[in-house]
C-alpha positions in Angstrom: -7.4 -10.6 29.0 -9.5 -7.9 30.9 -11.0 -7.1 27.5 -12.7 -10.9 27.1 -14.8 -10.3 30.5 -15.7 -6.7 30.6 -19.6 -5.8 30.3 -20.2 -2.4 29.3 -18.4 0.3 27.2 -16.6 1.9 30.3 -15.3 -1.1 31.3 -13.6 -1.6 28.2 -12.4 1.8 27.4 -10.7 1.8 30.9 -9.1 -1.7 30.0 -7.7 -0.9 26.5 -6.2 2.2 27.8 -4.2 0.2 29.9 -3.4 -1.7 27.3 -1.7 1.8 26.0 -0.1 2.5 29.4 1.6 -0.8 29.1 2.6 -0.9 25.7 3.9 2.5 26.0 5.3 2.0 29.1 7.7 -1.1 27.9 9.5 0.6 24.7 11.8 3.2 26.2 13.5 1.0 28.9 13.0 -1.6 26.4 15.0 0.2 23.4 17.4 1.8 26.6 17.9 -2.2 27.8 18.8 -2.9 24.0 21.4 -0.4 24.1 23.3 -1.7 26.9 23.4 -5.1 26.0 24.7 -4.9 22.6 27.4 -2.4 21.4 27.2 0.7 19.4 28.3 -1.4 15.9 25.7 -4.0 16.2 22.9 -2.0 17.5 21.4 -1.3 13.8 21.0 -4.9 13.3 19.4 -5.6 17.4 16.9 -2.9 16.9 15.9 -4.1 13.6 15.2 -7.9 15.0 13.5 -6.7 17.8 11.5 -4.2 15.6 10.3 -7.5 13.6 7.7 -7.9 16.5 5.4 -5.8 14.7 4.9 -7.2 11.1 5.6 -10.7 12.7 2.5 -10.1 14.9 0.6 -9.1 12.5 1.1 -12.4 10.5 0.8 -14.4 13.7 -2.3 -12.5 15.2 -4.1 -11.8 12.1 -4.8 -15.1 11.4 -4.8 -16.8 15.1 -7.5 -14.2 16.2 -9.5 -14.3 13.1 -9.8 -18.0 13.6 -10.8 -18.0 17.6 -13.2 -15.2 17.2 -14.3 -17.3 14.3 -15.0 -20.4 16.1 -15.1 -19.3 19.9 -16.4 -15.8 20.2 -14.4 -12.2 20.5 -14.2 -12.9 24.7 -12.4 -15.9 24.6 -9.6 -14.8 21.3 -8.9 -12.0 24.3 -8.5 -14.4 26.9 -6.7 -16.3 24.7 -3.9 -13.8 22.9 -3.6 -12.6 27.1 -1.8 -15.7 27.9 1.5 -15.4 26.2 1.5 -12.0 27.7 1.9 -13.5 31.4 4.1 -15.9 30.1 6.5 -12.9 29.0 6.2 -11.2 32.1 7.6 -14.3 34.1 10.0 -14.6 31.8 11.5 -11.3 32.0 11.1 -10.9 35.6 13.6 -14.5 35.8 15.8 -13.7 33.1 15.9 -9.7 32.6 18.7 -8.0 34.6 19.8 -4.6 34.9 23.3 -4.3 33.4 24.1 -1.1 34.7 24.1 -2.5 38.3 26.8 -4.7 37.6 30.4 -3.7 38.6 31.4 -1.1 36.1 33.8 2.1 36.6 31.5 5.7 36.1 33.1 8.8 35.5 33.0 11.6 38.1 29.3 11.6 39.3 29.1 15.3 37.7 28.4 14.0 33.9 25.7 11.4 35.3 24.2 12.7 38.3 24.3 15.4 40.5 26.8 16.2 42.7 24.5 14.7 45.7 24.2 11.4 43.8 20.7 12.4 42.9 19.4 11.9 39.2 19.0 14.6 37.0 15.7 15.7 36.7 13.1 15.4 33.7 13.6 18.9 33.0 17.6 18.7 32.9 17.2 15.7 30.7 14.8 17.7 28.1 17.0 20.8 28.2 20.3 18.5 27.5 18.1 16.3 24.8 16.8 20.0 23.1 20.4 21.0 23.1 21.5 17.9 21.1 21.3 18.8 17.4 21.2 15.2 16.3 18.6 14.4 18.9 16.5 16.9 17.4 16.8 16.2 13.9 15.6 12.8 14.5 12.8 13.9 17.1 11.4 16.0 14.1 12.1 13.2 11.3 10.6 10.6 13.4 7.1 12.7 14.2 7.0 13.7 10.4 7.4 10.2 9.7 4.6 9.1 11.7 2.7 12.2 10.7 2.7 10.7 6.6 2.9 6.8 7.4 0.2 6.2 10.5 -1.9 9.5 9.5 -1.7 9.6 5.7 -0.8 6.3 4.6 -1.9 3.6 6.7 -5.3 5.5 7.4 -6.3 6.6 4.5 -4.2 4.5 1.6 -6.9 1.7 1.7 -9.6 4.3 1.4 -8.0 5.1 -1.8 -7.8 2.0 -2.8 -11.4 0.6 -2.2 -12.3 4.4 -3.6 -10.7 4.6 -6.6 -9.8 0.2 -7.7 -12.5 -1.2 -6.8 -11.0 -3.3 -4.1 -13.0 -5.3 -2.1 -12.1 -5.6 1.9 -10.8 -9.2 1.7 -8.9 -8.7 -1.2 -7.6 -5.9 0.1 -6.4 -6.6 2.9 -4.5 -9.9 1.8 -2.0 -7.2 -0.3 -1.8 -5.5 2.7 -0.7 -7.9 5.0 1.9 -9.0 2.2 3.0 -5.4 2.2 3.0 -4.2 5.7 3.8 -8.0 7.2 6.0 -9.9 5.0 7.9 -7.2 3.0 7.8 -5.1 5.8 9.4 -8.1 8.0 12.1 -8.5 5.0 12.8 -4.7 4.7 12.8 -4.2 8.7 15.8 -7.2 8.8 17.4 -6.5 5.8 17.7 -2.9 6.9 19.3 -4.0 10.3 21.8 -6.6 8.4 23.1 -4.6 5.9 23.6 -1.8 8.0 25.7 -3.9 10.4 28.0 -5.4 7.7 29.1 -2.6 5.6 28.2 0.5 7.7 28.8 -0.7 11.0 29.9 2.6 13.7 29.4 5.0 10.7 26.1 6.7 11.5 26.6 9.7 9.2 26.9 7.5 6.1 23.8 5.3 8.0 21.2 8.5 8.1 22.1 9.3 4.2 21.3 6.7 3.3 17.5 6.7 5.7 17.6 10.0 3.6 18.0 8.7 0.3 15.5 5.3 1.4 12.9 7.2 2.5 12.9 9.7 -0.3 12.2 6.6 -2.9 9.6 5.8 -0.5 7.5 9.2 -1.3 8.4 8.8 -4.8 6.6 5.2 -4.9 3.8 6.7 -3.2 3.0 9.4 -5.8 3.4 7.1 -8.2 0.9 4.7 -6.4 -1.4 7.3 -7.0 -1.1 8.4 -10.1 -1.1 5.1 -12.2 -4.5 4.3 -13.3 -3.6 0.3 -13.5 -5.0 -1.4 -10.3 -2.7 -4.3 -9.6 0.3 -2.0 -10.9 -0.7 0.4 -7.9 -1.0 -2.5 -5.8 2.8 -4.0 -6.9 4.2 -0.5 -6.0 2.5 -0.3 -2.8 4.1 -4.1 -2.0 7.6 -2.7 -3.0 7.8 0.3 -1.5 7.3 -1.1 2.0 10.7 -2.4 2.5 12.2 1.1 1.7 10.1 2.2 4.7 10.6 -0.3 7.4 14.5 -1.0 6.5 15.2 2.3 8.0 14.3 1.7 11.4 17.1 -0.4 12.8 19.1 2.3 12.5 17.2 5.3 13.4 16.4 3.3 17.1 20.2 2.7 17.7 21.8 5.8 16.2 19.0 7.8 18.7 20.2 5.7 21.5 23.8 6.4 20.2 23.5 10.0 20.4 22.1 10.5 24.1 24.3 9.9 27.2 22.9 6.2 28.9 21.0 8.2 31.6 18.7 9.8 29.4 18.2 6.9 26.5 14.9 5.9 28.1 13.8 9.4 27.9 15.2 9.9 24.6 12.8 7.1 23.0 9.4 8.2 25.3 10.0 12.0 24.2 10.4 10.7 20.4 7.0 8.8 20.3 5.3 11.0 22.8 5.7 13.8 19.9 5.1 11.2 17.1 2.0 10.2 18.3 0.3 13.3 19.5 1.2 15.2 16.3 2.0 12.7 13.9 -0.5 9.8 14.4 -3.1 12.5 15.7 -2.8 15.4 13.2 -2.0 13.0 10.0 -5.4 11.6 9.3 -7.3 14.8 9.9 -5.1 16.5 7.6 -6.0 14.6 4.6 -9.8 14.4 5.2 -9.5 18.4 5.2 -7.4 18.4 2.2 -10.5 15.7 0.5 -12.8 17.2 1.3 -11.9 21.1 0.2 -10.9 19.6 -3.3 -14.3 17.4 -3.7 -16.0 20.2 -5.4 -13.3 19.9 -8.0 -12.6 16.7 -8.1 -15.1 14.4 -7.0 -13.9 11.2 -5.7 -10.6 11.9 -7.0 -10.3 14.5 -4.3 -8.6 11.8 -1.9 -6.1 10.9 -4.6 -5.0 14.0 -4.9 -5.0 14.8 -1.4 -2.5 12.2 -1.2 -0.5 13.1 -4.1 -0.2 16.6 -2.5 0.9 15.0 1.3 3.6 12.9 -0.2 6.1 15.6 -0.3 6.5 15.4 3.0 8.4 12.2 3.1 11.0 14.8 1.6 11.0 16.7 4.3 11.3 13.7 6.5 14.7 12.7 4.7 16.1 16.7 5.1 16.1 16.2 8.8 17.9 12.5 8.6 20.3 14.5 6.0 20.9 17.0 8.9 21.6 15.0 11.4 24.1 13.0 9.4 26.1 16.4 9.7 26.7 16.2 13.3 25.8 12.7 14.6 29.7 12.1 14.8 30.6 14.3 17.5 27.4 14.0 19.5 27.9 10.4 19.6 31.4 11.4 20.8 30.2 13.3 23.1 27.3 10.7 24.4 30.1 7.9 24.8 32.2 10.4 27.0 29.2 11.4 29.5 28.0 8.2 30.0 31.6 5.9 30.3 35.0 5.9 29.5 35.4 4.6 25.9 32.7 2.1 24.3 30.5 -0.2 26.4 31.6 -3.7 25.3 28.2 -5.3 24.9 27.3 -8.0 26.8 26.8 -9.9 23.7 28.6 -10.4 21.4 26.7 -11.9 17.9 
C-alpha cells in the first residue's frame, strides 16, 4: 500500500524491498506450519493447494489491477490490492496457532536442543542439513530448477516468441496466462491429488516420478523450439506447464519430510535462498551470453538456439530428484525419530 503514496524513486525502491522481506519472510514458517498441521501422507496434496496461490493470483490480479490502474490510476490499484493483505494479517494473528506449544511428549532434549534447553544454532542446523543426502539432492534440484524455469524460461521464452512468431504483446500474453495460470493451477492440484491417492508415504516412488515429469518437461521445451509452426509451439508450451507445476506438492512436503521439525523452517529459507541467488540470478544472464556469442552465426535465431542448448538441464534437474529417491526412505526415518516418537498425527485430518 506504501507503493500507492510514495514520491520519488528511493522511496519506492525501499518499499518494494520490503515487499521481498515480507514475502520471503512468510514461506519457511509458512511451509514448516504446513508440516505440522497435516501428516506426512497428505502433505503432497496440502502443499500443492497452498502452492495454487500463485497461478490463482495471477488470474485474480492480472485482471483486477489491469482494470483499477485502467480506470483509477497505478496509486490507488496499490492501495487497493494492500487491503486484503491487512485483512490476512488479522486473520492469522486470531486464528494461527503454534502447534508445537500444545501438550506433546519430546524425546530427550539432546535430539532437539541442547543439553541447556537452548536451540541449536544456524550453523548446527546447516551442518546437519549438508549432511542430509536427501536434503541436498533436493537443495541442488530445486536451484537448477529455478535456474531453467525463472532464468531461462519465464524470462526469455516470450522473447522468443515475439522474436521468432511474430507474437504481439496482448496476444501473447493471453497464452501465457492460460499456460502459467490455468494449466499451471490444474497441474499444481492434480500433482498434489494424485500423489496423495496412489503414492501416499512413498516418497522414493514420489521423486521418480518428479524425475520422469520433469524430464518430459525439457523434452517439450526443445521441441517448442524447434517446430517452425507458431500456434503448434504455442499448444506445447500450454501442455507442458502442468508437467512442471504438478511436481511441486511433493517436492515442498517430501523436503519437510526429510529434515527433523526444528530445522523445517530453515530447510525451506536455505532452499530458495540458493534458488534465487543462483538460479533466478544467474539463469537469464546465461542465455543472453549464450545469444549473443551465437548471433554472428545465427542471427536472430541465436536465442532459439540458445534455448535449445539450456534445456538439457532440466535433465540434470531430474538426476538429482532420481538420487534422492535412493535414500529419502531412511532420512525420513531418521527425521521422524529426531523430531518425535512415531508420526505426528496431523491436526487435520482431510
Amino acid at each position: 500500500m506504501a507503493c500507492g503514496i510514495v514520491t520519488n524513486f528511493l522511496g519506492l525502491f525501499l518499499v518494494r524491498a520490503g515487499v521481498a522481506v515480507g514475502e520471503a519472510g512468510c514461506i519457511p514458517p509458512a511451509q514448516s506450519l504446513l508440516s505440522d498441521f497435516f501428516p506426512r501422507r497428505e502433505r503432497a496434496r496440502a502443499f500443492a493447494i497452498y502452492s495454487l496461490g500463485s497461478p490463482l493470483s495471477v488470474i485474480a490480479g492480472g485482471f483486477g489491477a489491469g482494470w483499477l490502474n485502467q480506470y483509477y490510476g497505478w496509486r490507488v490499484t496499490f492501495l487497493v490490492l494492500g487491503c486484503p493483505g491487512l485483512l490476512l494479517a488479522i486473520l492469522a494473528r486470531v486464528m494461527l496457532h503454534e502447534p508445537r506449544l500444545r501438550a506433546r511428549p519430546r524425546v530427550e532434549a539432546s535430539t532437539d536442543t541442547h543439553q541447556n534447553g537452548s536451540r541449536h544454532s544456524f550453523l548446527d542446523v546447516a551442518r546437519a542439513l549438508a549432511a542430509n543426502v536427501t536434503f541436498r539432492h533436493l537443495l541442488f534440484a530445486h536451484t537448477i530448477l529455478y535456474f531453467f524455469i525463472y532464468g531461462v524460461v519465464l524470462q526469455w521464452q516470450p522473447t522468443f516468441f515475439i522474436r521468432t512468431h511474430g507474437f504481439a504483446t496482448g496476444e501473447l500474453g493471453t497464452y501465457q496466462l492460460l499456460s502459467w495460470a490455468v494449466m499451471g493451477g490444474f497441474g499444481t492440484y492434480a500433482g498434489g491429488e494424485l500423489i496423495h491417492r496412489y503414492l501416499a508415504n512413498d516418497e522414493s516412488r514420489q521423486l521418480r516420478l518428479m524425475a520422469v515429469s520433469i524430464a518430459i518437461f525439457g523434452v517439450m521445451n526443445v521441441l517448442i523450439y524447434l517446430t517452425p509452426n507458431r500456434y503448434l509451439a504455442i499448444s506445447l508450451m500450454v501442455l507442458a506447464a502442468p508437467f512442471y507445476t504438478g511436481i511441486f506438492g511433493s517436492l515442498f512436503a517430501i523436503n519437510q519430510s526429510v529434515v527433523p521439525e526444528e530445522m523445517r523452517a530453515t530447510a525451506v529459507a536455505l532452499m530458495l535462498f540458493f534458488a534465487n541467488l543462483l538460479g533466478m540470478g544467474l539463469g537469464g544472464l546465461s542465455v543472453g551470453i549464450l545469444s549473443d556469442a551465437l548471433a554472428s552465426d545465427y542471427g536472430k535465431d541465436s536465442l532459439r538456439y540458445a534455448l535449445i542448448a539450456l534445456s538439457p538441464g532440466f535433465l540434470w534437474c531430474g538426476v538429482h530428484f532420481w538420487l534422492a529417491a535412493r535414500t529419502a526412505a531412511a532420512d525420513i526415518a531418521r527425521a521422524q525419530h529426531l523430531s518425535l516418537p512415531g508420526e505426528t498425527p496431523g491436526l487435520f485430518q482431510i
